[in-house]
C-alpha positions as CSV (number, residue, x, y, z in Angstrom):
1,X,-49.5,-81.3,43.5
2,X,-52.3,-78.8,44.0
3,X,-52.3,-77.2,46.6
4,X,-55.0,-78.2,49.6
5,X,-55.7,-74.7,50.7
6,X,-55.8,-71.4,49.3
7,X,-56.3,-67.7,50.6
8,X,-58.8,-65.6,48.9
9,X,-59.1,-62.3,49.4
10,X,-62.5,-60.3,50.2
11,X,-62.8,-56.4,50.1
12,X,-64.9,-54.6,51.6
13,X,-67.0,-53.7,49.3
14,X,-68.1,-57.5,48.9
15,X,-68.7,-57.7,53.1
16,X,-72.1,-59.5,53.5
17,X,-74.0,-56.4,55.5
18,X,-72.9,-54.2,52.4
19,X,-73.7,-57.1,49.4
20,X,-77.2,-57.2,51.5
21,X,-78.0,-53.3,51.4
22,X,-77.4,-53.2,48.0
23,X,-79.6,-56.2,47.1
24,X,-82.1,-54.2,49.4
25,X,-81.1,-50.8,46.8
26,X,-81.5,-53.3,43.9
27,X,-85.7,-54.3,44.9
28,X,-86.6,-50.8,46.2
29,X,-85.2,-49.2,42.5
30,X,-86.5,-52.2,40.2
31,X,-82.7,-52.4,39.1
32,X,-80.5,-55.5,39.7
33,X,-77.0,-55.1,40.4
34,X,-75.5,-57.2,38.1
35,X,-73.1,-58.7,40.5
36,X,-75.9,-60.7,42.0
37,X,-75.9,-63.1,39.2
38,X,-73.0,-64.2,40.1
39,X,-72.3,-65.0,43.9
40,X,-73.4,-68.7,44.0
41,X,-71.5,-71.5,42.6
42,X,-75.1,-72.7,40.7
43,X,-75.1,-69.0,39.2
44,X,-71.1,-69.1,38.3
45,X,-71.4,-72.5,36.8
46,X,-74.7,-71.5,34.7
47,X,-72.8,-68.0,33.4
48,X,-69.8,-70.2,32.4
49,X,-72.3,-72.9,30.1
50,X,-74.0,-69.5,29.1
51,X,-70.6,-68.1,27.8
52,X,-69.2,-71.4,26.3
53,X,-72.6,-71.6,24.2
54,X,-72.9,-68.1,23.2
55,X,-69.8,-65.6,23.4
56,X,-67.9,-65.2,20.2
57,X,-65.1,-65.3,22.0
58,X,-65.7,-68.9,22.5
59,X,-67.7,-69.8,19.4
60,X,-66.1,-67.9,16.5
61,X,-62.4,-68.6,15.3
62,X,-62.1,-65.2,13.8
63,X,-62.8,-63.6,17.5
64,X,-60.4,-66.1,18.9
65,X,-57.6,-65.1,16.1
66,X,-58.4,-61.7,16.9
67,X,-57.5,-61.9,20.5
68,X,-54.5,-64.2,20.0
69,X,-53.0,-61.2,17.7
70,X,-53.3,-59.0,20.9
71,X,-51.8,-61.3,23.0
72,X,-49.0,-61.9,20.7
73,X,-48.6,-57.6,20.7
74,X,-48.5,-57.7,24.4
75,X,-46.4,-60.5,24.9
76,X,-43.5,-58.6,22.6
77,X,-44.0,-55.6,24.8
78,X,-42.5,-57.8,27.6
79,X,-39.4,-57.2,28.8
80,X,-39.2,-58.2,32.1
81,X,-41.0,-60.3,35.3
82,X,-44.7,-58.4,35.5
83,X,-48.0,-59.0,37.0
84,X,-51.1,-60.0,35.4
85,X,-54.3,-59.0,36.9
86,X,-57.6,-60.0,36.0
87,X,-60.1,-57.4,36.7
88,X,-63.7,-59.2,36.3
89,X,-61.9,-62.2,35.5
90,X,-64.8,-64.6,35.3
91,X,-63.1,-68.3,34.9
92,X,-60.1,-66.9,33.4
93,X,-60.3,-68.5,29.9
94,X,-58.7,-65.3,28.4
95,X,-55.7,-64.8,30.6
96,X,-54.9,-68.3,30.7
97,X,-54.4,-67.7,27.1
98,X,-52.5,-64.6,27.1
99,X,-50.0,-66.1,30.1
100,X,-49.9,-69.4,27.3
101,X,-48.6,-67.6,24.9
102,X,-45.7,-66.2,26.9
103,X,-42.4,-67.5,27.0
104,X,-41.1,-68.6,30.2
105,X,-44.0,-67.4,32.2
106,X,-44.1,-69.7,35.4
107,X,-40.4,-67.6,36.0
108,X,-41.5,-63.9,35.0
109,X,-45.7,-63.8,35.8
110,X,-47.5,-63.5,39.1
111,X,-51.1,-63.8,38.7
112,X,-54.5,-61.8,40.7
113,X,-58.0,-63.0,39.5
114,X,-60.3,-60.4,40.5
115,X,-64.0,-60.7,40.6
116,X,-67.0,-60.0,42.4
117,X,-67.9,-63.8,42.9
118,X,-65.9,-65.7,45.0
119,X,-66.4,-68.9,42.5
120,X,-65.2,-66.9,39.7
121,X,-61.7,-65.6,41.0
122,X,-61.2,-69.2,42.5
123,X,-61.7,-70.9,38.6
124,X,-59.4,-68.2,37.2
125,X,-56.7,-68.8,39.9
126,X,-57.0,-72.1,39.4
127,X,-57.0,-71.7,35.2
128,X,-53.7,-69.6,35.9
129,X,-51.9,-72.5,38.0
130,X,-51.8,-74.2,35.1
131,X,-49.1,-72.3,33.6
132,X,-48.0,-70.5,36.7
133,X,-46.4,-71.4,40.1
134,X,-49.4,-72.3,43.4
135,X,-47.9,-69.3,45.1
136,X,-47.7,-67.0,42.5
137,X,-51.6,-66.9,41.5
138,X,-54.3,-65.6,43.7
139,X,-57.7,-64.7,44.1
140,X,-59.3,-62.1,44.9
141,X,-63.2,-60.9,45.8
142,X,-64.4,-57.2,45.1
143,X,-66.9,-55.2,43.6
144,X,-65.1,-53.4,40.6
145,X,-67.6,-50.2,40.5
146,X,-67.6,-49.1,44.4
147,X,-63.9,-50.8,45.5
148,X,-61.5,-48.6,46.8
149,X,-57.2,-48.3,47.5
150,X,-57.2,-52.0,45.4
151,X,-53.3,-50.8,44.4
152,X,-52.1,-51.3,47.9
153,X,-53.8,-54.5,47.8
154,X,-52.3,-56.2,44.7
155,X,-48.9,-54.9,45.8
156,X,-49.8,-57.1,49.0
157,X,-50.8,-60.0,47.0
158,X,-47.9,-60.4,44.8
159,X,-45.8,-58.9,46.9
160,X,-43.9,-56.8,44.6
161,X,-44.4,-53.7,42.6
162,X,-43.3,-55.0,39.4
163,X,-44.8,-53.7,36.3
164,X,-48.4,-54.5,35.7
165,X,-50.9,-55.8,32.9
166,X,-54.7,-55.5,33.7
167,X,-56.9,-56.9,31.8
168,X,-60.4,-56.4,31.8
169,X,-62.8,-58.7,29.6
170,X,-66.5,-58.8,29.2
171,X,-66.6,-56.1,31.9
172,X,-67.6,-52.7,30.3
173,X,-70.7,-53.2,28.2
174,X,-72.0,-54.3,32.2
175,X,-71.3,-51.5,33.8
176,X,-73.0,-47.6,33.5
177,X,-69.8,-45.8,31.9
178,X,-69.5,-43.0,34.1
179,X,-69.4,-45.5,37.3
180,X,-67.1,-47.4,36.0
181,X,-64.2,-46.2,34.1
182,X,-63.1,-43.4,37.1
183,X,-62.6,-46.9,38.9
184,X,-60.5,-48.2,36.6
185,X,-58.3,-45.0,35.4
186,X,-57.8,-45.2,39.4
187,X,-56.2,-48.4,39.0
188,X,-53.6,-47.2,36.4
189,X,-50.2,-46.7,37.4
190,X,-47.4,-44.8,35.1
191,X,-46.4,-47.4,32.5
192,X,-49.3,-50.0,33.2
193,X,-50.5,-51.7,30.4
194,X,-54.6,-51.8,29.7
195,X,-56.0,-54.9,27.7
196,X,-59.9,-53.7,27.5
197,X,-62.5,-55.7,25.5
198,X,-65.5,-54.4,24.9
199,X,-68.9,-55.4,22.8
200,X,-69.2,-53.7,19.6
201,X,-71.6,-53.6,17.0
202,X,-71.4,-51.8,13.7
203,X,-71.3,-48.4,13.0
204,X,-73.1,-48.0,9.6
205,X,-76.1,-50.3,10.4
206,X,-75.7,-49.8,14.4
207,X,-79.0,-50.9,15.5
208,X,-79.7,-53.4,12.6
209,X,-76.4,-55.3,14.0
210,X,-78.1,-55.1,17.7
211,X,-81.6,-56.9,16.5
212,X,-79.1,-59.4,14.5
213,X,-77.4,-60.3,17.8
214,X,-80.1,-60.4,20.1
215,X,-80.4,-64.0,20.7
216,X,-76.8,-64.0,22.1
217,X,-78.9,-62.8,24.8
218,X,-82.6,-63.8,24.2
219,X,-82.6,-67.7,25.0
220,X,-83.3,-70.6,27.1
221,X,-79.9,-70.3,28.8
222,X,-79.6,-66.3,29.8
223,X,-82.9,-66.8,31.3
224,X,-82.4,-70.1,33.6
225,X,-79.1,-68.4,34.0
226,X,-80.8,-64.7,35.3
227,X,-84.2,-66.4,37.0
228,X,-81.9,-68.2,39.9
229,X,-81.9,-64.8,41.6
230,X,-85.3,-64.5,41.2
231,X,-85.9,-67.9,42.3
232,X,-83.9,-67.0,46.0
233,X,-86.0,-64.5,46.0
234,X,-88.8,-66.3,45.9
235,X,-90.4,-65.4,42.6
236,X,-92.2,-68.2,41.4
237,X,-92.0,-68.9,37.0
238,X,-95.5,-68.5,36.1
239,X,-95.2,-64.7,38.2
240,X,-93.8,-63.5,34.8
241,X,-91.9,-63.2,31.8
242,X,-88.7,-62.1,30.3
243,X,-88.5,-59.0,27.8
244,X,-84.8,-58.3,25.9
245,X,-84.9,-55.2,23.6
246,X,-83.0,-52.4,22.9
247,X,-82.9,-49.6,24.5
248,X,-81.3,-45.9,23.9
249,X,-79.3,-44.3,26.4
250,X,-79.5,-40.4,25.6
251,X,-76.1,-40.0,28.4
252,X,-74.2,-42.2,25.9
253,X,-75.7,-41.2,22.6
254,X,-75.5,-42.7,20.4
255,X,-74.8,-45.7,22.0
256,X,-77.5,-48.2,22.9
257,X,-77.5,-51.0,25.2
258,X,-79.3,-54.6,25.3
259,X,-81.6,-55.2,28.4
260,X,-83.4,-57.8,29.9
261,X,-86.2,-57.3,32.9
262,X,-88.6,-59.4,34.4
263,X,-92.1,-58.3,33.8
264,X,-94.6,-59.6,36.3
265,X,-98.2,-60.8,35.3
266,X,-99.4,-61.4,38.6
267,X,-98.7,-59.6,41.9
268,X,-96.1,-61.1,44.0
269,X,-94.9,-59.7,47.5
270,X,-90.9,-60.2,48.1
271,X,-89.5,-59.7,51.6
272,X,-85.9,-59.9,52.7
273,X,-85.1,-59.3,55.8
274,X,-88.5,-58.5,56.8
275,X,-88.8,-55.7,54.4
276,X,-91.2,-56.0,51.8
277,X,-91.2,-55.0,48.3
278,X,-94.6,-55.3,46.2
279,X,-94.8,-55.8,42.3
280,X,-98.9,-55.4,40.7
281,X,-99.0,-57.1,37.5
282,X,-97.0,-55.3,34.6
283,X,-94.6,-53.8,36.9
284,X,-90.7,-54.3,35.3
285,X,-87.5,-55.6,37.4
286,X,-84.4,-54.8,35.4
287,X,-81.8,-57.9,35.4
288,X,-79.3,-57.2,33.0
289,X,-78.3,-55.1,30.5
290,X,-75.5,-54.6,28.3
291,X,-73.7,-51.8,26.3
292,X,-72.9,-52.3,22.6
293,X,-70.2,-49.5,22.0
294,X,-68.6,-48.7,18.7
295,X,-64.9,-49.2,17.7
296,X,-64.9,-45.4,17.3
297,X,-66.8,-44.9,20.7
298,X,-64.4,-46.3,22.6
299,X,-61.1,-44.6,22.3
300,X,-63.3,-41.2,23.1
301,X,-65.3,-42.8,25.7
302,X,-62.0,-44.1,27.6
303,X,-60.1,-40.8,27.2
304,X,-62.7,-38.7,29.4
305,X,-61.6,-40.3,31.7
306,X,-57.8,-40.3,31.3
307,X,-56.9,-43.6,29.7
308,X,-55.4,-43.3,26.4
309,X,-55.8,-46.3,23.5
310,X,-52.6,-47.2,22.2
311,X,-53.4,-50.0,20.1
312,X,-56.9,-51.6,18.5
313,X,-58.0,-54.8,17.1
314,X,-61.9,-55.2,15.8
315,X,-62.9,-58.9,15.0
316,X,-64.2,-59.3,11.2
317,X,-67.6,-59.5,12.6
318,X,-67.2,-56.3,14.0
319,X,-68.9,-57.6,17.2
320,X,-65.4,-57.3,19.4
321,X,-63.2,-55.1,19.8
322,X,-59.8,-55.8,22.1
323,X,-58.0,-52.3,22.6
324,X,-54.3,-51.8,24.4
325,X,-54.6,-48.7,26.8
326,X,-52.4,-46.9,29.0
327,X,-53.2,-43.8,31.7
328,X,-53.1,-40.2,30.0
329,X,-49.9,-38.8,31.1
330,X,-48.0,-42.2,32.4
């Protein structure tokens, strides 16, 4: 029987006087946080229809193939009882899979979904109770870029310091490179095992691939999905319009990445917390944006900062890319 209650964990970097300066940082720099599409159960619940209508991962066989061959590498590589922890788990569709496809795992897995919405982490603990024991699968609440000391943390949740696969899908094309990745070498021990994804586009027609993908991201459902923030902040639908087109990053070159802001076509005055922030007509808000690495960017991307790829597999579209990764010098 499920159980009634459960205990999720929030970090400190998810404390509501810290979530609030940052959505106070987001306004005054015209640059959404992307975490703040995610906090509400109405904005989890939109992301997951969003996903389920337009992620490969969910919508092409090949990309689903493609991830089960990792899995099935992984799972060999198991030896003994580990941990599995979900960094930006999302509803934990992925490791549900992985922990599937493992023999005997309700005896050998302990399970940490770990995401910046609270909604989130709760749908992948509950995905992983499926397969694994109530007390063996937790939740747990953090911003991944700013988080610190999580190690301590997960050794408190699981209460062991078994060996440890991270995963960490759908994550990196979100997040500015250099912010993120010193996080998450930080979170390698010696002999921890890496399962990165990351977006992808081809190399030999790079930003032909980009235009062709585009309406993963320009459609009805990204927007209703991006305009309930903008909605809580009282932005009305006729005070703009959505833009999604590429857009070169010369820190990164030659990557590119996929962005989406909110161009206003009327003035409109938003005020939290009594502070007010003014947008005149053409003015831009960034909302999202998204990273389309190569599969030869990423093993050279990762190792700047220390984490080594062991192990690759590209989808035939060439769209996904699911790499094995351990810490330089584990």
């Amino acid at each position: 029987m499920p159980a009634s209650f459960i205990q999720v964990g929030v970090h400190s970097s998810q404390w509501p006087e810290r979530v609030r300066a940052e959505l106070h940082t987001s306004l005054r720099t015209r640059r959404i946080h992307p975490k703040f599409h995610y906090e509400s159960r109405q904005q989890a619940h939109h992301w997951l229809r969003l996903h389920e209508a337009h992620s490969p991962a969910r919508r092409d066989d090949h990309c689903q193939a493609t991830y089960d061959l990792a899995f099935d590498a992984v799972t060999h590589a198991i030896t003994e009882p580990f941990q599995l922890i979900g960094l930006g788990c999302g509803g934990g569709q992925k490791e549900r899979r992985l922990l599937d496809r493992i023999p005997n795992a309700a005896t050998r897995a302990s399970f940490v979904g770990v995401d910046g919405s609270s909604s989130l982490a709760i749908i992948a603990r509950q995905e992983a109770a499926r397969v694994l024991p109530e007390s063996n699968c937790h939740a747990f609440v953090c911003d991944l870029a700013t988080a610190a000391e999580l190690l301590p943390e997960f050794d408190r949740l699981a209460g062991t310091t078994q060996p440890r696969i991270l995963t960490c899908f759908g994550v990196l094309p979100n997040f500015q490179p250099n912010r993120f990745l010193p996080q998450l070498a930080a979170l390698l021990r010696p002999n921890d095992l890496l399962l990165l994804s990351a977006n992808l586009a081809r190399e030999d027609d790079y930003t032909a691939h980009l235009r062709r993908i585009l309406p993963q991201y320009d459609n009805s459902l990204t927007r209703d999905w991006l305009f309930l923030l903008l909605a809580d902040l009282g932005i009305a639908p006729g005070d703009g319009q959505f833009d999604c087109q590429l857009e070169s990053d010369s820190a990164w070159d030659p990557l590119a990445r996929i962005v989406i802001s909110f161009v206003f076509t009327r003035p409109r005055c938003v005020i939290l917390d009594d502070e007010e922030y003014r947008f005149e007509r053409e003015d831009r808000l960034q909302l999202f944006f998204s990273y389309r690495h190569t599969p030869s960017s990423v093993p050279g991307l990762l190792a700047r900062h220390g984490i080594t790829v062991e192990s690759q597999w590209i989808t035939p579209s060439a769209e996904e890319g699911i790499f094995t990764c351990r810490r330089i010098g584990g």
